[in-house]
N, C-alpha and C positions, 0 to 999 in steps of 0.2 A: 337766671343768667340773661342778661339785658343781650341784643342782639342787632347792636345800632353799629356797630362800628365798619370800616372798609379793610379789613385787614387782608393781605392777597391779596390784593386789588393787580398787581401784574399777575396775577395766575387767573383770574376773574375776565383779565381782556387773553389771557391762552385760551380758556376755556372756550371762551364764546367768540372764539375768530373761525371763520367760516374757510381758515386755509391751511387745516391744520396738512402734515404732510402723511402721518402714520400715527395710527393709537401709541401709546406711550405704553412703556412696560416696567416701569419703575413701581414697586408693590404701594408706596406712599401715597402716589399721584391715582393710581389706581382704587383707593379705600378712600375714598374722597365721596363723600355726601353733598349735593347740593341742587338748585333748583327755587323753586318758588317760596317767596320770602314770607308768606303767611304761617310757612308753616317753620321755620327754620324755632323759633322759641322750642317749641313743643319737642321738634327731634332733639334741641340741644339736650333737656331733659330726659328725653327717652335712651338718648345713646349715655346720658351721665349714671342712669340707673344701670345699663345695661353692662357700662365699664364695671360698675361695683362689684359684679358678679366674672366680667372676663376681664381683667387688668392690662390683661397682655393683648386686647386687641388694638388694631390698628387700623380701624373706623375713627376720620374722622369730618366732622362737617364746614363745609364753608361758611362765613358769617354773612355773606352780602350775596342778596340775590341775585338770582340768575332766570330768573322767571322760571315757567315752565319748559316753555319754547326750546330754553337754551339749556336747561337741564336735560332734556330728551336726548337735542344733539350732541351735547356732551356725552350721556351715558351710551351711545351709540358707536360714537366714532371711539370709545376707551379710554376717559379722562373722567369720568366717573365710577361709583359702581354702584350707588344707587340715586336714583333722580327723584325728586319732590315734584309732585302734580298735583292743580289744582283746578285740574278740567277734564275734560276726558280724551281721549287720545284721538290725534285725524288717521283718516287710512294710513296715509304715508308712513307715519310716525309709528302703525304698529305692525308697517309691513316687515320689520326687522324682527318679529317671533317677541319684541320684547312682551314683559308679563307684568300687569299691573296688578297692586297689591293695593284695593281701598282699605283705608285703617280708623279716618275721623271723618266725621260730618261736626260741621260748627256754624253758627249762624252766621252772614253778612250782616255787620251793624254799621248803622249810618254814627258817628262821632263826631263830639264840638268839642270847645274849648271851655271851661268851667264858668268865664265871664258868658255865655251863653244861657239865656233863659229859657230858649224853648227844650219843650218836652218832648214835643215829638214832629214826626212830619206823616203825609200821609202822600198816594200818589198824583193826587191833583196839586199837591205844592211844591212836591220835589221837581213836577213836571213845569211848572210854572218857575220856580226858580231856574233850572236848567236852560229854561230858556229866555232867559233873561227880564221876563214878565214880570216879576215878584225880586224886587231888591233889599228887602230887611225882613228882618223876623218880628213878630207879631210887638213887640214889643220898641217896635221902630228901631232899633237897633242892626246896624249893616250883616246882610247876609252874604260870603261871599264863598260859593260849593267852589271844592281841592274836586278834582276827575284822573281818575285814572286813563291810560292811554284806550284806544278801544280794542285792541285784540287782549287786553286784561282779561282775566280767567274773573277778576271779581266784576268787571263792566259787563260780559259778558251776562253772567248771574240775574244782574240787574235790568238790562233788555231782553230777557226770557220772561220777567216777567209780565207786561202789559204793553202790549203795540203803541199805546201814544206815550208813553214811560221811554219805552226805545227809540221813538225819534226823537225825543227829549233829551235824552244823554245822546244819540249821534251828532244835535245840535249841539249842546256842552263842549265834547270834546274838541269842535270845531271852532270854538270862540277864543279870539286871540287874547282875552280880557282872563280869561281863566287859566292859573298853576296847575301842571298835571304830571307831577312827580314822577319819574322813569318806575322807581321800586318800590318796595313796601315797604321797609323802611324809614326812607323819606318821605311818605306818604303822610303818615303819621307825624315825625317831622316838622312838614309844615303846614299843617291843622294847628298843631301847637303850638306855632308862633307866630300865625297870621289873625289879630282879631277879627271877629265874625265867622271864621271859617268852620269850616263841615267837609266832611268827607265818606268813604267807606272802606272797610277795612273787614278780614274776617274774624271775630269773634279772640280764636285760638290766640291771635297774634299779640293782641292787646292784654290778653291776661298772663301768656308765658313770657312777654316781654314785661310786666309789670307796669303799661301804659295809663297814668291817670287822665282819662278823657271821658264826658260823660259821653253815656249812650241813646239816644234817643229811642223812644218807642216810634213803630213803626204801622202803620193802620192799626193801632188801637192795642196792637201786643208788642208787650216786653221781650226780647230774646232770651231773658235769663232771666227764672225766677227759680228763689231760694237758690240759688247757686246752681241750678240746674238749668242744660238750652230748655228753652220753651217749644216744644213741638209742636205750636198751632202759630209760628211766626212763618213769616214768609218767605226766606229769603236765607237759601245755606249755601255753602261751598263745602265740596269733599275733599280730604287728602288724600294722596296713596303714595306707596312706595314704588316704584318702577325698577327692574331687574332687566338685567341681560336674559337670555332664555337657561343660561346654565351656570348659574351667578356661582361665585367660590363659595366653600363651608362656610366661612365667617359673614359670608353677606345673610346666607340661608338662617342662620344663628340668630340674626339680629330681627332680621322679618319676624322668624317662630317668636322670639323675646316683644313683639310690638304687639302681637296680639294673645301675649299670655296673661295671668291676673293681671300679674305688677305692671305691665305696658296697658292694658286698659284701664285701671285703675289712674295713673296716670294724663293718659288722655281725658277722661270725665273728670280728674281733679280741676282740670281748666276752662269746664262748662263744655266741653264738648258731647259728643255722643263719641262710644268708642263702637266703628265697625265691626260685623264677625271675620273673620278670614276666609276670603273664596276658597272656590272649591281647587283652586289651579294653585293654591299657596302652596310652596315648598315645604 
């Protein structure tokens, strides 16, 4: 199920207005899925296997991100009921008893455009790209890096790894000459339509959304081999599921259903790693 479209888009600006007046009690508005748009492919899947089995629930997901951020305060103030994460939680954010539920680990891949001949990048070039030092790819051909904003859960990933890497993308993101798509959908987007471009993107995203973009290697490892993530790459993002402290049966149902065979099974159909369920899972 492709997961590009804006559908909602006025419940998208409810969601994430900062003035709501009172949680909403409407049960529809309440079984609402939604949050960080990496992982939206993957639940759409998880919740379509999950109807197979409960027809009659009434989970259902948002198609357009809402980051994490806004997924939190959504599922907090009561316009969600479960939030997509793709970071880990700040104090504030779990001073409300909420309970996280990690479910997938999937690698960060850097992606081009097919007319792109490089194969890989390594951190002394992305660092150098980034900062404007290096403008084509080896094959002289225009290089031009897509950046996520910087409180990005996947930007983020990326300056945990190597301190001059991280002033490199805080330069990046600062540069008026470079696109830096709000969501993860259009992230992808406009990689795709810009020649030369590159970007990054998690792993899960590009395969449950059916994205053809090649993937670069990255210091010398593939993130997927034989269909499987590669465990000696550098560079993953987690998912989780996020609950209220006393979510309804059916939210609790859907959790159990993500980390049982058929929800794991699922999750690793898409190169991911499928997490175990903490010990705090319902």
């Amino acid at each position: 199920m492709p997961i590009r479209g804006l559908r909602g888009t006025g419940l998208i600006a409810l969601l994430t207005s900062s003035c709501w007046a009172a949680p909403v009690a409407h049960a529809s508005e309440a079984m609402l899925i939604g949050g960080t748009g990496g992982a939206l492919g993957t639940l759409a899947h998880l919740l379509t296997a999950y109807r197979s089995l409960h027809p009659d629930s009434e989970l259902e997901l948002l198609e357009t991100s809402l980051g994490t951020g806004g997924g939190i305060r959504a599922l907090t103030d009561g316009r969600l009921a479960i939030a997509l994460a793709a970071r880990d939680l700040t104090e504030s954010e779990r001073a409300s008893g909420i309970r996280v539920h990690p479910f997938a680990r999937t690698p960060l891949v850097f992606v081009t455009q097919p007319a792109v001949e490089e194969k890989g990048l390594t951190i002394r070039t992305l660092s150098e790209i980034y900062r404007g030092l290096r403008t084509t790819w080896s094959d002289d051909s225009h290089c031009r890096p897509v950046m996520r904003p910087s409180t990005d859960s996947d930007t983020m990933v990326i300056r945990t790894l190597d301190p001059e890497l991280a002033r490199s993308v805080d330069i990046a993101v600062r540069r008026s000459d470079l696109l830096v798509p709000l969501t993860s959908q259009e992230n992808l987007d406009t990689i795709a339509r810009i020649p030369g471009a590159f970007g990054y993107a998690p792993y899960a995203q590009l395969s449950s959304e059916n994205r053809d973009l090649p993937i670069l290697a990255f210091e010398g490892e593939e993130p997927i081999r034989d269909g499987r993530a590669n465990r000696a790459y550098a560079l993953w993002t987690d998912f989780s599921l996020v609950t209220r402290p006393a979510p309804p049966p059916e939210v609790s149902r859907f959790v159990d259903f993500v980390y049982s065979g058929r929800g794991r099974a699922i999750i690793q159909s898409e190169g991911n790693l499928a997490l175990p369920a903490p010990a705090s899972a319902p």
